[in-house]
N, C-alpha and C positions, 0 to 999 in steps of 0.2 A: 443428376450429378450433385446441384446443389444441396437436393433434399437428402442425401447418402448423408452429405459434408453436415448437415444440421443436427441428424438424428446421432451422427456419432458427437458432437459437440456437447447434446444432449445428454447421451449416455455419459460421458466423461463428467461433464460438470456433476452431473449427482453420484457418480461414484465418486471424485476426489473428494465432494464435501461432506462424504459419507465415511469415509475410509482413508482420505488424507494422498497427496498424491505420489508420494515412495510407494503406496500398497495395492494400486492397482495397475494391472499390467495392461500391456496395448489388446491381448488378448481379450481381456474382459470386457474389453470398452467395446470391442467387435462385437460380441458378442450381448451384449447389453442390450447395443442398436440392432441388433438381426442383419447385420450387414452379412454376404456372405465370404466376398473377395476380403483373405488373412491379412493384405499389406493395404485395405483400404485406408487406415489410418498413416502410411506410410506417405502412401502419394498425397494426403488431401492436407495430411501437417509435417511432414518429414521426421519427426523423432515427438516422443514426452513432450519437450520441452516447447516445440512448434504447435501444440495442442492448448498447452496453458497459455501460452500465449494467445492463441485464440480465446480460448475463453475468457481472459482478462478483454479484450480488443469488444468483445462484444458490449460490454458495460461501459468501458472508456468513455463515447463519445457524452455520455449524460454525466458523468463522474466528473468529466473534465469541464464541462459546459459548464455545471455549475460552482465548482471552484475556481475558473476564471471570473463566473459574475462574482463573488465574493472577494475577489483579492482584487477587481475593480472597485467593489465599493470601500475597500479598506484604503485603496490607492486615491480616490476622490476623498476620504478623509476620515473614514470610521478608523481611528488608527485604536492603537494597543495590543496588548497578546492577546487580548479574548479574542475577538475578532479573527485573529490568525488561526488561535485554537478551534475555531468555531470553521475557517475553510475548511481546514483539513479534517475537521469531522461531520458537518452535516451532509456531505456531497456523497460518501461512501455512507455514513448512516441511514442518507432516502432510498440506500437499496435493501433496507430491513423489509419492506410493503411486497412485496412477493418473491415467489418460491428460488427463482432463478439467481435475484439480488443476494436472496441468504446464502444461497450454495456459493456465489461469488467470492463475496464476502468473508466463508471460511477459504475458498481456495487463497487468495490473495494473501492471508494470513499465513497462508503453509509456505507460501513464495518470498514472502518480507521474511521470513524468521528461520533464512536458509543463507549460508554461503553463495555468493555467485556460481554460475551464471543464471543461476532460474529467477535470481532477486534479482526487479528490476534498478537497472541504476540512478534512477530518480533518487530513490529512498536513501542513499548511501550519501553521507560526505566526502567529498572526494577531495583530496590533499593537491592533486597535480590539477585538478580544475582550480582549484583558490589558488594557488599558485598564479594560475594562466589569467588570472582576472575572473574570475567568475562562471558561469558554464557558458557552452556555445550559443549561439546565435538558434541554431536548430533545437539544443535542448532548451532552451528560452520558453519555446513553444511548447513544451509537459508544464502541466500547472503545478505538479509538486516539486520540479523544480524553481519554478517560480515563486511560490512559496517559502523554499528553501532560503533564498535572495531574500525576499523580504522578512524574513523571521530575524535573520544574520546579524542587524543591528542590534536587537533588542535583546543578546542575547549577552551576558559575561563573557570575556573573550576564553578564559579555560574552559564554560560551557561547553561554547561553539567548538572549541577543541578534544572535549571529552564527546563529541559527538550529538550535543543535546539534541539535537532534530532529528536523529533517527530514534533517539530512543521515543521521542512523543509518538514518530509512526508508529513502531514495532505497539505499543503500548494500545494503542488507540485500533490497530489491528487486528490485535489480542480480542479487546474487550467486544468487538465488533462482532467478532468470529461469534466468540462464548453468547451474544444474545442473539447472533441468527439461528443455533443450533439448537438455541432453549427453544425454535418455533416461533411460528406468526404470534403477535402482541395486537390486542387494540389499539393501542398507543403508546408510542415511542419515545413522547416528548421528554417525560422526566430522565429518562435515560441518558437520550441523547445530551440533557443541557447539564448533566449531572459529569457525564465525558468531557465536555467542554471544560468545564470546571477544573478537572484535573490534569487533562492535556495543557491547559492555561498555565496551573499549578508545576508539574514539570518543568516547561519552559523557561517560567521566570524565578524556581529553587533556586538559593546561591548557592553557591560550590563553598564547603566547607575548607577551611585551614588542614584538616587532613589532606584531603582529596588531593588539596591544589602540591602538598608536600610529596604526596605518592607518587603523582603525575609527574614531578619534576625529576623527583627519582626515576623513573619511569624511561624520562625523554633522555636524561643522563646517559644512563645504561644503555639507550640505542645508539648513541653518536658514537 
């Protein structure tokens, strides 16, 4: 049963990060693993989306392990945006070092750079969670929302309001995707601190006189 449940996860991860996950069907994925049962992907994920999920679920615990130790040592006092820049990109960059991290890595890209519900809601700013004080108690515990808390001060308040933390994700995403796809690298490092660099850069961009003039327009027009 287990080994059914692995070889299809198998087969998914390398087809969505081959083919993107709108373009492959539950069929192919059966058939990819040599499963023979047509609804085994039904009972073992319930739909797509029970699938990508999994596949993200499998990488998480080291994603996450390491962007907690990070935004603990930012929290004991490495402060600044680099630092922030530098959680939220080395923890999904140490999954450039083999084949499964890469294919992750573009799935997750296809999943941030989609309308809900396939994106997860870490990545999003959410208007009625700032509203309520800040996120739950339960989402406390995702380190990108965590992250999200601690970037918030540092940020322009029209920033924070034009979304500035999602676009670092999406961005950082992005760039992730495009060098797991280019293939295995001897070394990642200029890369990765060259990312940093610009996720930092994002962050702490000021919002121009136009922007903040559009956006007001903007909010106008909605009340």
């Amino acid at each position: 049963m287990n080994d059914t449940r692995e070889r299809l996860l198998n087969a998914a991860e390398a087809l969505y990060a081959a083919r993107g996950v709108d373009a492959v069907s539950l069929r192919e994925i059966i058939q990819e693993a040599g499963v023979r049962n047509a609804t085994a992907v039904q009972y073992h994920f319930g739909d797509r989306a029970g699938i990508v999920r999994a596949i993200l679920a499998r990488h998480a615990s080291d994603v996450e392990a390491r962007r907690h130790a990070l935004l603990d040592a930012y929290e004991d006092g490495e402060q600044g945006v680099r630092p922030l820049a530098a959680a939220l990109v080395r923890p999904m960059a140490a999954r450039l070092s083999d084949e499964s991290g890469r294919a992750y890595l573009q799935i997750w890209a296809d999943v941030v750079n989609r309308p809900n519900p396939l994106a997860p809601a870490a990545v999003r700013d959410d208007p009625a969670e700032a509203a309520a004080g800040g996120p739950s108690p339960q989402k406390r515990q995702d380190s990108l929302c965590r992250w999200r808390t601690l970037v918030e001060p540092l940020l322009e308040e029209d920033a924070a309001r034009l979304h500035r933390r999602f676009t670092a994700i999406l961005y950082a995403s992005i760039e992730l995707a495009r060098r797991a796809r280019s293939g295995p690298r001897t070394d990642d490092r200029l890369f990765t601190s060259y990312l940093i660099d610009v996720v930092t850069a994002i962050l702490g961009a000021p919002v121009s006189p136009e922007t903040r003039r559009l956006a007001a327009e903007r909010d106008a027009a909605r009340r």
